[in-house]
KOLZAZA-833611 format. One line per field, with one value per residue (C-alpha): residue number from 1; x negated, y negated, z negated. Coordinates in pm, 1 decimal. Each point is the difference from the previous one (the first is absolute). Layout:
BEGIN
i	NUM;...
px	X;...
py	Y;...
pz	Z;...
This chain:
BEGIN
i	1;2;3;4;5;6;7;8;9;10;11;12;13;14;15;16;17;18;19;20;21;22;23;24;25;26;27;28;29;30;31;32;33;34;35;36;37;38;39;40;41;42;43;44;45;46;47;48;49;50;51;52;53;54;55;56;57;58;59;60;61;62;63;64;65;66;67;68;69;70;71;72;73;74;75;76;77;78;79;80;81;82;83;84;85;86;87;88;89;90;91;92;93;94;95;96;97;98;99;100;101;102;103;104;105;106;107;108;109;110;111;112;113;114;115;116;117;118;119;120;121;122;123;124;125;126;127;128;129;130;131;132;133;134;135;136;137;138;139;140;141;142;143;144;145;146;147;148;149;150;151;152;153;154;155;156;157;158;159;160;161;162;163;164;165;166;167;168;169;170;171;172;173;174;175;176;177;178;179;180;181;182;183;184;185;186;187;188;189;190;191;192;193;194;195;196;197;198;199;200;201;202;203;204;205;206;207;208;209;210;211;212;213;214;215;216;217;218;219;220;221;222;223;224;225;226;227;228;229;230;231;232;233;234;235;236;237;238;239;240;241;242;243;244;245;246;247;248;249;250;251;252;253;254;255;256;257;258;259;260;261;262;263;264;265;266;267;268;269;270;271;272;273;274;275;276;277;278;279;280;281;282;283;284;285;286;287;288;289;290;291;292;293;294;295;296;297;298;299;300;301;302;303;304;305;306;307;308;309;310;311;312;313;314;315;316;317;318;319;320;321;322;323;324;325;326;327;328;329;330;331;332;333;334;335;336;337;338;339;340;341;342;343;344;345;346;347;348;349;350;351;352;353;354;355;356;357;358;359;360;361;362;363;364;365;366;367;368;369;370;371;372;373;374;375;376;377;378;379;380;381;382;383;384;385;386;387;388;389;390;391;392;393;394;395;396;397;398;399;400;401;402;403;404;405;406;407;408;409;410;411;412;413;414;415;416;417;418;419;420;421;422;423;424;425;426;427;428;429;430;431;432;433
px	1625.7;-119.2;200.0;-182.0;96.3;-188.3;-290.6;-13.1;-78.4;-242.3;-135.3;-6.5;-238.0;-224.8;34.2;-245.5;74.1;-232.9;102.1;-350.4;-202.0;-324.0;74.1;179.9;34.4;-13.9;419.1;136.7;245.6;-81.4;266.6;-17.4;81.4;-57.1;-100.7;-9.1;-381.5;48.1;227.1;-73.1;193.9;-294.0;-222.0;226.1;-210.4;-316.6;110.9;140.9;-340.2;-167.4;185.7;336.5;235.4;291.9;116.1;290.6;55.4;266.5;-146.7;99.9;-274.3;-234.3;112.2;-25.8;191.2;-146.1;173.9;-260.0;100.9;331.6;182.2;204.4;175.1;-171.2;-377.6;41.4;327.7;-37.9;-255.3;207.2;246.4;-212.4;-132.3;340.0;104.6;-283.0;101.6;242.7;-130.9;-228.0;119.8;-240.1;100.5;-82.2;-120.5;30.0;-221.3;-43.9;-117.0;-173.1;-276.6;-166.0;211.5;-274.0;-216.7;326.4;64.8;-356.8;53.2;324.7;-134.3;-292.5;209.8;273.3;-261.7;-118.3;343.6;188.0;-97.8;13.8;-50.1;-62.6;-63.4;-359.0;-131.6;253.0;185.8;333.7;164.1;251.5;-267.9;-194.6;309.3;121.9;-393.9;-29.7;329.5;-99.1;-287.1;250.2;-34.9;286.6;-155.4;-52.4;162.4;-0.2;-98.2;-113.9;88.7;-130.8;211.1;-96.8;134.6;-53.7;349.1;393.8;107.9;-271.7;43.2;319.3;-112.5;-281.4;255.0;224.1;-283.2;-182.7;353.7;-182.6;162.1;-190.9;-93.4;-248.1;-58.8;-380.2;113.9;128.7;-226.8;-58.2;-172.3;65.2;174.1;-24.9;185.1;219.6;122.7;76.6;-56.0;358.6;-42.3;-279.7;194.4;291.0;-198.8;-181.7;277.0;140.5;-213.6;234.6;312.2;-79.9;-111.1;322.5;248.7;-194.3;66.9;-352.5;-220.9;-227.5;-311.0;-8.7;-233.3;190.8;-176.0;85.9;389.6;-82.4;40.9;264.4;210.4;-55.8;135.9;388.1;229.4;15.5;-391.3;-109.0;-356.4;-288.5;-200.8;-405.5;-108.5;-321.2;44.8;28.4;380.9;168.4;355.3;-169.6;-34.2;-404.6;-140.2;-401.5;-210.6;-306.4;-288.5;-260.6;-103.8;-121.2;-226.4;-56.1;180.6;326.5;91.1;282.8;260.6;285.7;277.2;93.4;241.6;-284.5;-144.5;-276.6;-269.3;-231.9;-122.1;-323.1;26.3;-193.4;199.4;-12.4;287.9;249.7;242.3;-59.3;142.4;316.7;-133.3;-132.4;329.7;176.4;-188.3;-22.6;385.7;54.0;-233.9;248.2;267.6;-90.4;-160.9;-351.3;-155.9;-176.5;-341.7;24.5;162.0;-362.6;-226.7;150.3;9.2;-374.4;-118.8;138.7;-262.0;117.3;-102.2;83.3;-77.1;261.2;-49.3;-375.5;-259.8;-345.0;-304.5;-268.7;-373.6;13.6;370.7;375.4;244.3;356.8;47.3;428.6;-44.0;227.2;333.7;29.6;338.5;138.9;93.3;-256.9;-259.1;179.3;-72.4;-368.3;-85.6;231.9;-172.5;-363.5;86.3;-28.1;-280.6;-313.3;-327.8;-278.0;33.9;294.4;89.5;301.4;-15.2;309.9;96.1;305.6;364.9;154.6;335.4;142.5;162.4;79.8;-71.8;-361.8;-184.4;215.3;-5.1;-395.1;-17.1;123.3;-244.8;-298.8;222.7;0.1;-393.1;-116.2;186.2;-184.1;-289.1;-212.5;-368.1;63.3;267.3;-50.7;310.1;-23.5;243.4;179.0;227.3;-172.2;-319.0;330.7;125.1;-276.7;-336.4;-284.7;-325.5;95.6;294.2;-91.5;176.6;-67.2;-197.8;-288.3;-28.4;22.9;-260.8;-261.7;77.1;-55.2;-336.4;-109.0;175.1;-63.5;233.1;-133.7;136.4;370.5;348.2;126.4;367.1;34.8;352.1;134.3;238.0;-128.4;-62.0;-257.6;-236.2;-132.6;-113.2;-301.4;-164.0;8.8;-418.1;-96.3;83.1
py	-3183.7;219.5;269.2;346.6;18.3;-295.0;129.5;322.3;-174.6;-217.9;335.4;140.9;-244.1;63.3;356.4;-31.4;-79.9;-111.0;12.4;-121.1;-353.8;205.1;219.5;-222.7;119.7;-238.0;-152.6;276.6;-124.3;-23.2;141.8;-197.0;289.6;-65.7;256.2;-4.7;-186.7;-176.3;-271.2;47.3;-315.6;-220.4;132.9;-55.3;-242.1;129.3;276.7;-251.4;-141.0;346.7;112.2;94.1;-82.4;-63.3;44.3;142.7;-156.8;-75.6;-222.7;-393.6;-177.4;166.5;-1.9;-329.4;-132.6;241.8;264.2;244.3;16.0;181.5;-39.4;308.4;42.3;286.4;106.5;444.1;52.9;-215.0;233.4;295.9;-173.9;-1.2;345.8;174.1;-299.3;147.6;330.3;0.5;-163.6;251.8;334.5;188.7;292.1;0.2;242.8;-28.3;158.3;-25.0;309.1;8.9;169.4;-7.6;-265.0;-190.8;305.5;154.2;-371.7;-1.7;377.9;-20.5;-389.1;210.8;261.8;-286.3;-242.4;314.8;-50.4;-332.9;-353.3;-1.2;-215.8;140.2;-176.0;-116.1;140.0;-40.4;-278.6;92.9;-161.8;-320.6;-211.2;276.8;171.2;-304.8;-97.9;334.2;-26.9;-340.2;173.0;213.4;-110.3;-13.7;322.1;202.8;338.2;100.0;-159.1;176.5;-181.1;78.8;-76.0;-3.7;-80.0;-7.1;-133.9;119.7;-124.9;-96.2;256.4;-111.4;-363.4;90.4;214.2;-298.8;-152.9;233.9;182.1;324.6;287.3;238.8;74.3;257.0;14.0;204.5;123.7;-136.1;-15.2;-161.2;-334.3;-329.9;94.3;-309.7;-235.0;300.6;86.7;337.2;350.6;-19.6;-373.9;87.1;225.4;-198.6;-288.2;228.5;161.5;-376.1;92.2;290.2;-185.6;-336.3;242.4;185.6;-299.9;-77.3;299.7;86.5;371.1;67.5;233.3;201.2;265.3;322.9;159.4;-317.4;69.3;-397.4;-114.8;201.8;-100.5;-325.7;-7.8;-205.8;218.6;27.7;-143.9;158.0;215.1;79.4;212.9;107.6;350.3;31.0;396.1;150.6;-68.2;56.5;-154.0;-339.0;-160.2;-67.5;253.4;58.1;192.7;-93.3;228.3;-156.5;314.7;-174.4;-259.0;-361.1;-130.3;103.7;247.1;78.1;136.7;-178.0;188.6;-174.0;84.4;225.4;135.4;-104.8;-269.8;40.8;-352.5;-63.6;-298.8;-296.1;12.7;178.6;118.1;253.1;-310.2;-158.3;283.0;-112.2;-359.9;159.1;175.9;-290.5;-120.6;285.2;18.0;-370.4;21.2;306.2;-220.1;-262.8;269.7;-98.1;299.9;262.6;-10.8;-384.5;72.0;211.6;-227.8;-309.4;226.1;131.7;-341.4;-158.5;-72.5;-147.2;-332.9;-216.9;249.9;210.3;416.9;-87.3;295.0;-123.8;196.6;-185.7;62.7;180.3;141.9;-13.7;-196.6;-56.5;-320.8;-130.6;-330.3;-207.4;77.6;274.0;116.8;320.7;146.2;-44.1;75.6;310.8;75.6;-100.7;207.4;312.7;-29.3;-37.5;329.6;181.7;-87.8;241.3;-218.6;133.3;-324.1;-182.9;-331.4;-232.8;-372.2;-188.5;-322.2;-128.6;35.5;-375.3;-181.1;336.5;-197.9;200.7;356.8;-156.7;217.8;305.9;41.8;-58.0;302.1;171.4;-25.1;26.8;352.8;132.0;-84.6;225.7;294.9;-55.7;163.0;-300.2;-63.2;-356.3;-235.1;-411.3;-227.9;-366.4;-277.7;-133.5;237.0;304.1;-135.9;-21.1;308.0;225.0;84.0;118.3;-152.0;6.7;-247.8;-331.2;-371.4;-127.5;60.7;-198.8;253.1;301.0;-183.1;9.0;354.4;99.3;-185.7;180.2;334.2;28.9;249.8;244.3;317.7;-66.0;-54.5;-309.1;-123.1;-330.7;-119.2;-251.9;-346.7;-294.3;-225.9;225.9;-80.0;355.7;-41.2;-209.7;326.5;143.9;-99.2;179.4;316.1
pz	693.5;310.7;96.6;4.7;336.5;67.6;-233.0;221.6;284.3;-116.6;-141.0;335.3;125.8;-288.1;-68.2;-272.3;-404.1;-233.9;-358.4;-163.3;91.2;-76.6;315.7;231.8;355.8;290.1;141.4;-256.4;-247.2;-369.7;-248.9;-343.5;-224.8;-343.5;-312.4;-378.1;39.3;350.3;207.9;403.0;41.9;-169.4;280.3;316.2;129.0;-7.5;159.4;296.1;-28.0;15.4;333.0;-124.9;332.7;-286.6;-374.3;-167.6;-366.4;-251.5;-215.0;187.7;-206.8;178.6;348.8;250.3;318.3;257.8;179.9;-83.0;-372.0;-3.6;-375.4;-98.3;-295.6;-108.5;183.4;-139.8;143.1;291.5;80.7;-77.6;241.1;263.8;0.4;34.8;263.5;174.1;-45.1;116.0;316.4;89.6;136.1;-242.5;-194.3;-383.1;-188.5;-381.6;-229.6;-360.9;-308.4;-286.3;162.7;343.3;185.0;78.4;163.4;148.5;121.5;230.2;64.0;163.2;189.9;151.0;137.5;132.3;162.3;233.8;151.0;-89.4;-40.9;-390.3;-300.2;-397.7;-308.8;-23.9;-365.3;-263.6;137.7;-97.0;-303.2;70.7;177.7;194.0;166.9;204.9;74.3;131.1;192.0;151.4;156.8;210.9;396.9;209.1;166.3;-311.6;23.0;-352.3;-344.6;-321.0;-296.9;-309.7;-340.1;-340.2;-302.5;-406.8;-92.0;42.4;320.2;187.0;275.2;69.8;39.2;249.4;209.6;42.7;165.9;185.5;74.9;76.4;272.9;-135.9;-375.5;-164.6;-378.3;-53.7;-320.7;-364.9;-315.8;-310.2;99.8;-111.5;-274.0;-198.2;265.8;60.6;-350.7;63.3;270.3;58.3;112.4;193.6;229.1;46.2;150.4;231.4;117.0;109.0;351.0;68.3;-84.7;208.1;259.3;10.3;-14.4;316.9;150.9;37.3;-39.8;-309.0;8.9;-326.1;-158.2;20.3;-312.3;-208.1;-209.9;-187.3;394.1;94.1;-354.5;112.1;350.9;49.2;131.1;351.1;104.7;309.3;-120.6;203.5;-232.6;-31.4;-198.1;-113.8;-78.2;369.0;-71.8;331.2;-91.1;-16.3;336.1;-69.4;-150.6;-103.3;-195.0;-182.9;117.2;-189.7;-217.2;-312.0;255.3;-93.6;306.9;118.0;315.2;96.4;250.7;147.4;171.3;362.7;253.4;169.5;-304.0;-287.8;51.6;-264.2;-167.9;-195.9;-202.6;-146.7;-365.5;-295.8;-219.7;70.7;-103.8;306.3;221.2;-88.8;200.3;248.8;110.9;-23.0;259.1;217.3;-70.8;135.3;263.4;126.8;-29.3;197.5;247.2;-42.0;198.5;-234.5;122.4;-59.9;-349.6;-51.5;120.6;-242.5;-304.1;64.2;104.7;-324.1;-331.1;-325.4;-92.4;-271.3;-298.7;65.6;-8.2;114.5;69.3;55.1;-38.7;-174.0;-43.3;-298.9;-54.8;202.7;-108.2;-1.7;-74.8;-53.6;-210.4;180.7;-221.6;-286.1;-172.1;-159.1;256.6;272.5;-272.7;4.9;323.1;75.3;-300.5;84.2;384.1;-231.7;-175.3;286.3;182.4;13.4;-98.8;-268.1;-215.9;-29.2;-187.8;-47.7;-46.9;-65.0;-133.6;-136.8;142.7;-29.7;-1.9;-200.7;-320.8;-313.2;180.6;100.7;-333.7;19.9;401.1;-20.6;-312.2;200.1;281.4;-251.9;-126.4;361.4;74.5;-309.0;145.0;376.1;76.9;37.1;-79.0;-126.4;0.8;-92.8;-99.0;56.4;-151.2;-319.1;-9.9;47.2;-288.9;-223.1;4.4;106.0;-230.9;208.8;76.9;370.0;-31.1;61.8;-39.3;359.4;277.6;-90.2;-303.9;246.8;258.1;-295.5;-77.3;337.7;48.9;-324.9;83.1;412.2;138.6;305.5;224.1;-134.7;185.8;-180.0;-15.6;-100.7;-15.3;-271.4;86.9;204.7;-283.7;-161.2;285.3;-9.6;329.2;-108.1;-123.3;398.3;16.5;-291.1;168.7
């Protein structure tokens, strides 16, 4: 069996992994992972034949007598292996992140503010359960000043595991809701595993950036963790502080105190929840003295993509359009922030909250309770869940129901927010608008 020593250097003359034969990459070296429908080792050599410079398997029937197939015994934690070998070998500092809400946005946020300084690495999309984390920290250069690494997690314990990996410096949890609750079993559970970041991070010896306005956070710190904290009320005791200036506006201003006084900040996102993001960032970017005009300019110059807190004006009405993940919590939020924002017609699309177990009908009531006391013009409700428990000739079973609604019942002049989880595909209606 090859050492991972040995691996690594192999890997360092083909800095390039390739985990699926359909999207092979010329000399890079194909990982054989296997899943509850797939074997990677049955395709090993195609993906020689396809350009692959070598293979890592563990299954010997399909290997041969060539020094470009490399038999380990097993293909996931060899991998896993690897990634903190090479970790460890590059002098890059690691930031942790992980939340219920907003990790993902906070993740880019705080990578646009780095790269204007420091040669830095983040998480591409949501790459950051067991297999993404060490792909993303295989794509660390020897160069690379700083890496973001974005964990996530749906079951007790997985936090931890992706720390012993990635063996972050630095940690920041976004915040701590009620997601996932069906892997997770409980809140309580919920917490615990998030607050694994802090405690890896402090048996390190390393900093944590926490939201000063947030006591879940704080209850969850280990005694002793070095803080570096972020206030989104004006807050001076924090060491970041901001203050949203927005004034009931779709898109967030605000002002962030510096060392020589306020910059003011006009932003490309929506939500007074995502303040909290966006002084994280400005908070980490002062860390790492990222100058402040620099700090500006990668705030300003960032736009949402990928569903997430999306404001797009279309030819008829505006929307806000958050369809990439949907829970109690962040629900919440986007329709607290919706609440307050001046428009003449107003309406609310959502679609179900998933992976919520036994509280999935009660936690969804009481969504439907808290829409009927908003002053909206119309509100729709998409899914199985919601068509179970709600009676009103605006709730519909899926999306394809909704679409024909909407071609029936065309909507015009309104701010639309459209928020619901991924797997409702809400985002399919976008064209009718």
């Amino acid at each position: 069996m090859v050492t991972i020593k040995a691996l690594h250097e192999i890997f360092l003359a083909h800095q390039t992994i390739s985990t699926d034969t359909r999207k092979i990459i010329s000399q890079s070296i194909f990982f054989a992972l296997k899943g509850s429908n797939f074997d990677g080792n049955k395709y090993i050599a195609e993906a020689i034949h396809k350009g692959a410079s070598f293979v890592v398997y563990d299954n010997p029937q399909y290997g041969k007598d060539d020094t470009r197939y490399i038999l380990v015994k097993d293909v996931l934690a060899t991998l896993q292996e690897l990634a903190t070998f090479h970790r460890r070998y590059c002098q890059a500092k690691i930031i942790g992140i992980t939340g219920t809400n907003g990790k993902t946005t906070t993740k880019e946020l705080i990578a646009a503010v780095l790269k204007t300084t420091y040669k830095t690495v983040a998480t591409e999309g949501n790459l950051n359960n067991h297999i993404g984390v060490p792909l993303t920290l295989l794509t660390i250069k020897p160069d690379c000043d700083i890496a973001i690494i974005e964990m996530g997690a749906n079951h007790p314990k997985e936090i931890a595991f992706l720390c012993s990996i990635a063996e972050p410096d630095y940690g920041i949890i976004t915040n701590v809701g009620k997601a996932h609750l069906e892997g997770f079993g409980s809140f309580e559970m919920i917490q615990k595993t998030k607050a694994e970041l802090y405690h890896n991070v402090a048996q390190k010896g390393g900093e944590v950036f926490i939201h000063h306005e947030d006591p879940l956070l704080h209850r969850l710190l280990p005694h002793g963790v070095t803080t570096i904290s972020y206030s989104t009320t004006g807050n001076s005791q924090a060491d970041t502080y901001i203050k949203d200036e927005s004034d009931n506006s779709i898109l967030i201003r605000l002002k962030a105190k510096f060392s020589k006084g306020f910059l003011y900040i006009l932003t490309n996102l929506v939500g007074s929840y995502n303040c909290a993001n966006l002084a994280a960032a400005i908070c980490i970017g002062k860390f790492f003295n990222v100058e402040p005009l620099k700090i500006k300019e990668a705030i300003e110059g960032y736009i949402p993509q990928n569903l997430r807190s999306q404001y797009t004006r279309r030819k008829h009405n505006d929307l806000i359009v958050d369809t990439y993940n949907a829970n109690p919590s962040s629900m919440d939020e986007a329709i607290k922030n919706f609440s307050k924002l001046k428009h003449p017609k107003k309406i609310v699309i959502l679609g179900d909250m998933l992976e919520l177990g036994d509280v999935a009908e009660p936690e969804h009531q009481e969504l439907i309770e808290r829409l009927k006391n908003e002053k909206l013009d119309q509100y729709m409700l998409v899914g199985e869940v919601f068509s179970k428990i709600a009676s009103s000739e605006n709730t519909f079973r899926d999306t394809e129901e909704l679409i024909r609604h909407l071609q029936e019942n065309e909507i015009k002049d309104a701010l639309v927010l459209i928020k619901g989880s991924r797997g409702i595909g809400l985002e399919k209606v976008l064209y009718l608008f």
